[in-house]
C-alpha positions as CSV (number, residue, x, y, z in Angstrom):
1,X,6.6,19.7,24.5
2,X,7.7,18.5,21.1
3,X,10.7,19.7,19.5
4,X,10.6,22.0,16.2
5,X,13.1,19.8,14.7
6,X,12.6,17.5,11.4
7,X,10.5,14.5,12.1
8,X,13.6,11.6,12.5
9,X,12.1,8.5,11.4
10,X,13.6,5.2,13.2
11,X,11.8,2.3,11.4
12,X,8.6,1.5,9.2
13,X,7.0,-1.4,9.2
14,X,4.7,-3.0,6.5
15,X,2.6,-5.6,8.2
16,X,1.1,-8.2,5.7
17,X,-1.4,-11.0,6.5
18,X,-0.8,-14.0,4.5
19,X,-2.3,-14.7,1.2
20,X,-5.9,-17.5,1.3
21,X,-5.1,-20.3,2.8
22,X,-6.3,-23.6,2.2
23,X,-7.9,-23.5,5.7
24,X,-9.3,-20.3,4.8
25,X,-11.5,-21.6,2.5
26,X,-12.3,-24.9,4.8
27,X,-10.6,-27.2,2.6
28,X,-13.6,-27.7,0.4
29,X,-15.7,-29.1,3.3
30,X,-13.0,-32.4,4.0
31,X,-13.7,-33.9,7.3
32,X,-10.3,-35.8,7.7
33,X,-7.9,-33.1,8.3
34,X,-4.6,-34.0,10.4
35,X,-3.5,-31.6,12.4
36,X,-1.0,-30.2,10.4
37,X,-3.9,-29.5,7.8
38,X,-5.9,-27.8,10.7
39,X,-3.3,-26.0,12.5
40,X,-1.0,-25.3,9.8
41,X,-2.6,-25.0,6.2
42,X,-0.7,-23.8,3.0
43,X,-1.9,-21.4,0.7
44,X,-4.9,-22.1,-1.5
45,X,-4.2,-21.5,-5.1
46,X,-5.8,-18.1,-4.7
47,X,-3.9,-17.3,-2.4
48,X,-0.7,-18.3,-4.6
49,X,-1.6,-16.0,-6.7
50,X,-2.5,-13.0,-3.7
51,X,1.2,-13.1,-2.7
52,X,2.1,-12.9,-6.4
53,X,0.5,-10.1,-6.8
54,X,1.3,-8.0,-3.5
55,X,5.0,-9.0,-4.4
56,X,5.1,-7.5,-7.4
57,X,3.2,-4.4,-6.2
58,X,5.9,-4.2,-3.4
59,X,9.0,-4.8,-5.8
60,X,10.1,-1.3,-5.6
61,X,10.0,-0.9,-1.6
62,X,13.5,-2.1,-1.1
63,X,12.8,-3.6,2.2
64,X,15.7,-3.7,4.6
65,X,14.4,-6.9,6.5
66,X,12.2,-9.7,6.5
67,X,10.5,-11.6,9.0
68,X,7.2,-14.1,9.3
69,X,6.2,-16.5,11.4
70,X,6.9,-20.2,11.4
71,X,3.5,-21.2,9.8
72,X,3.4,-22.4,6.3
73,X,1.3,-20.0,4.5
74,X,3.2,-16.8,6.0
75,X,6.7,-18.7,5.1
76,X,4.5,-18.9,1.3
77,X,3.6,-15.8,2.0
78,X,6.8,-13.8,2.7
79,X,8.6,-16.2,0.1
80,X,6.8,-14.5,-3.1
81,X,7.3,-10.9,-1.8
82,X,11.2,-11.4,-1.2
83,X,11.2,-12.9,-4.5
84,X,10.5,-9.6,-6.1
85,X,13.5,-7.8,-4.5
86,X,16.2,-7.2,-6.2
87,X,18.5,-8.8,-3.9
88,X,16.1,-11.4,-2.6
89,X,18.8,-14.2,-2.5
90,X,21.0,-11.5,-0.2
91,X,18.7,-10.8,2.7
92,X,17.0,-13.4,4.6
93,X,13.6,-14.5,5.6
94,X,13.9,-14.4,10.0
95,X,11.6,-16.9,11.7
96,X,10.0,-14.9,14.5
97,X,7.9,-17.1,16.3
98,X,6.1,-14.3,18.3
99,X,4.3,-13.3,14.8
100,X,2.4,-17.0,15.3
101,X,-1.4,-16.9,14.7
102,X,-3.6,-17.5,18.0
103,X,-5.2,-20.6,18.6
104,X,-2.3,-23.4,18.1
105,X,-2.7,-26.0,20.4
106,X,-0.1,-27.7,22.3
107,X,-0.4,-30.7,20.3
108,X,1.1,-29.1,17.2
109,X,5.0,-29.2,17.3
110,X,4.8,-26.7,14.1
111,X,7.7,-27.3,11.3
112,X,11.1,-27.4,11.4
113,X,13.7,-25.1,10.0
114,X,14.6,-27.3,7.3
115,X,10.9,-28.1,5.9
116,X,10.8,-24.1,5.9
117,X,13.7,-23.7,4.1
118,X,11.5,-25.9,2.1
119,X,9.4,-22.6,1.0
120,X,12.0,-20.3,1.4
121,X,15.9,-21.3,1.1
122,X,16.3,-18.3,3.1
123,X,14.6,-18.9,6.1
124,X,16.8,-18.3,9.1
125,X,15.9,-18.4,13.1
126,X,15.6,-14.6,14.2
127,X,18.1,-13.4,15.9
128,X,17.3,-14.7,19.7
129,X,15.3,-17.7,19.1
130,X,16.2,-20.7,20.3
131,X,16.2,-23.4,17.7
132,X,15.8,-26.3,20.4
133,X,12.1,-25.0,20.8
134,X,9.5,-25.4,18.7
135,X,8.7,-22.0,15.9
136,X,5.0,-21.5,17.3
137,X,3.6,-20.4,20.2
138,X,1.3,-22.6,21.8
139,X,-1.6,-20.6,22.8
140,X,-4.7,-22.6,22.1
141,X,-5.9,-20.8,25.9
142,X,-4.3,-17.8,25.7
143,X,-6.1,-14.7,26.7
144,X,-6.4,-11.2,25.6
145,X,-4.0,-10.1,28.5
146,X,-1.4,-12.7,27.1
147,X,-2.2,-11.6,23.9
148,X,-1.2,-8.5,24.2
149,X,1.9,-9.2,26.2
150,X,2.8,-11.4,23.1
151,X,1.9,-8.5,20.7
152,X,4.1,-5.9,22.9
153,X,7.0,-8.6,23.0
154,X,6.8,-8.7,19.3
155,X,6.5,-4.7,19.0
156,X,9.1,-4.1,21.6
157,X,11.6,-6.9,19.6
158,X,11.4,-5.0,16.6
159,X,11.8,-1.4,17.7
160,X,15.1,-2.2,19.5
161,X,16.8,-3.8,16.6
162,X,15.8,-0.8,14.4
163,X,16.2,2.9,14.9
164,X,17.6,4.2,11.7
165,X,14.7,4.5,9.5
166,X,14.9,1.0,8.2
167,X,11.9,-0.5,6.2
168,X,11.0,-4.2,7.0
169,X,8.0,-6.4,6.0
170,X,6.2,-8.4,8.5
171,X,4.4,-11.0,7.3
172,X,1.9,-12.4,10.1
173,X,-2.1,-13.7,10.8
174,X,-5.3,-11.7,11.2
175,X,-5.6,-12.3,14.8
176,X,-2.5,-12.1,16.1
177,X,-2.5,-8.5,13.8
178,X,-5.3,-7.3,15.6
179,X,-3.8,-7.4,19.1
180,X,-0.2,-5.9,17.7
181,X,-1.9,-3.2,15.6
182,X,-4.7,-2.6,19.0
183,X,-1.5,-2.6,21.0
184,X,0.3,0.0,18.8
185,X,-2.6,2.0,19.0
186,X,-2.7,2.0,22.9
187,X,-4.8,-0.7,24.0
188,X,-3.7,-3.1,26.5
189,X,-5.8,-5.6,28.3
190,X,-9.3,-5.4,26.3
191,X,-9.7,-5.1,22.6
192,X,-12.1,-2.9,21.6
193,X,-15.8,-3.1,20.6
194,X,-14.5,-3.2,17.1
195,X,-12.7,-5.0,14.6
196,X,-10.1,-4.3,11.6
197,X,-10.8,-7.6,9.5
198,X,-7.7,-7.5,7.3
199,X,-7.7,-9.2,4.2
200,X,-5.6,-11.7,2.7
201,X,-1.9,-9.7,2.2
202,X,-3.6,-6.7,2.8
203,X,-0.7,-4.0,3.8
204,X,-0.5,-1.7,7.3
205,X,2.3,0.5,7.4
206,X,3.2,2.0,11.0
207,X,6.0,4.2,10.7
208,X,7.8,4.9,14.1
209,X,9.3,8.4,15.1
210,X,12.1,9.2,17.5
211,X,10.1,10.6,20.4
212,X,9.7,13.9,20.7
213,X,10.4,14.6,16.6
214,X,7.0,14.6,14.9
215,X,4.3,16.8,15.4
216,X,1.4,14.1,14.3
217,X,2.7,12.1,16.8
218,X,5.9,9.4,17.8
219,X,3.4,6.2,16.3
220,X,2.1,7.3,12.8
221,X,-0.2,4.4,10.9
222,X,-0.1,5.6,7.6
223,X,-2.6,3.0,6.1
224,X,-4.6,-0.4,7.3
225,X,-5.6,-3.2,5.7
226,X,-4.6,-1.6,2.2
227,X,-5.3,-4.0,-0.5
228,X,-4.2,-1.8,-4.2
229,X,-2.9,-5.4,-5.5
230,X,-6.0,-6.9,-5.8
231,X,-6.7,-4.5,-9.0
232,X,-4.5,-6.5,-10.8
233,X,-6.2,-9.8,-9.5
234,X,-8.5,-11.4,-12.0
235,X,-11.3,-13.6,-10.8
């Protein structure tokens, strides 16, 4: 039975797929990609100009955290939104590699800290991860199952560092979304017979109740795959 209190709210998230990437749009049909190119592309010029323009919608969110994964075009990504904070320079950018796309082969070491910091002076490991690894999972044969043990490992990281009503922006990959958004919503070891398809920095926001407090529910997704930046994108 819930409570007739007022809703307490412990932490909102606004989850962001990166802008285009280079890979994206298949690097203009190139043959000779290295493996960084393959596994790890940057952001096309379109997408540049994507982030741009979702940071500047978000300028007035006052986000209370930061986080991405290790890959380049998330670290782009992230980058251009903290840039339109007004204390961007204060807060930093945490590399969480559980927010890592699916698909990375072992044979990709990913980047290092400094080559991030590259992108984003304010990149910093998240709190936890251990520096002596490498940033990206490796799960070029990971299944669903895993998949969603990753996705709850990355749900479950975040919930326990947050609980008074902070607002943080994730900045992740289509894929590995998919299973953390399917994972919020209750699934567990299959994913549906449907898809989400976000867009390029399109915005979820999942807002996260203490239990017991709100009547719609502890787990409230307020929107998914939002994109109101791209009316001030011109083609």
């Amino acid at each position: 039975m819930r409570s007739n209190s007022k809703p307490v709210l412990e932490l909102e998230i606004y989850l962001i797929r990166h802008g285009e990437s280079l890979g994206n749009i298949g690097y203009s049909g190139r043959t000779d990609l290295t493996l960084r190119e393959g596994c790890d592309p940057l952001l096309s010029a379109r997408g540049e100009i994507q982030a741009k323009a979702a940071g500047e919608y978000l300028k007035g969110m006052e986000f209370d955290a930061f986080y991405s994964s290790a890959l380049f075009r998330a670290v782009q990504t992230a980058s251009f939104i903290k840039a339109n904070q007004h204390d961007c320079a204060e807060k930093p950018l945490n590399i969480l590699p559980l927010l890592t796309e699916t698909e990375i082969p072992p044979e990709y070491g990913g980047a290092s800290l400094e080559e991030l910091r590259g992108i984003c002076p304010e990149a910093v490991l998240a709190d936890g991860v251990d520096g002596t690894k490498p940033l990206v999972c490796f799960n070029a044969f990971e299944d669903e199952k895993g998949l969603f043990e990753r996705a709850e490992k990355a749900v479950e990281y975040l919930r326990a560092r947050y609980k008074n009503g902070e607002k943080i922006a994730v900045v992740s990959h289509a894929a590995f979304m998919t299973f953390f958004v399917f994972y919020i919503m209750g699934y567990r070891g299959k994913v549906p017979l449907y898809d989400i398809n976000f867009k390029n920095t399109s915005f979820t926001r999942i807002l996260f109740y203490k239990e017991g407090t709100n009547p719609y529910g502890d787990t409230v997704f307020d929107f998914i795959n939002s994109t109101p930046h791209f009316e001030y994108i011109k083609d």
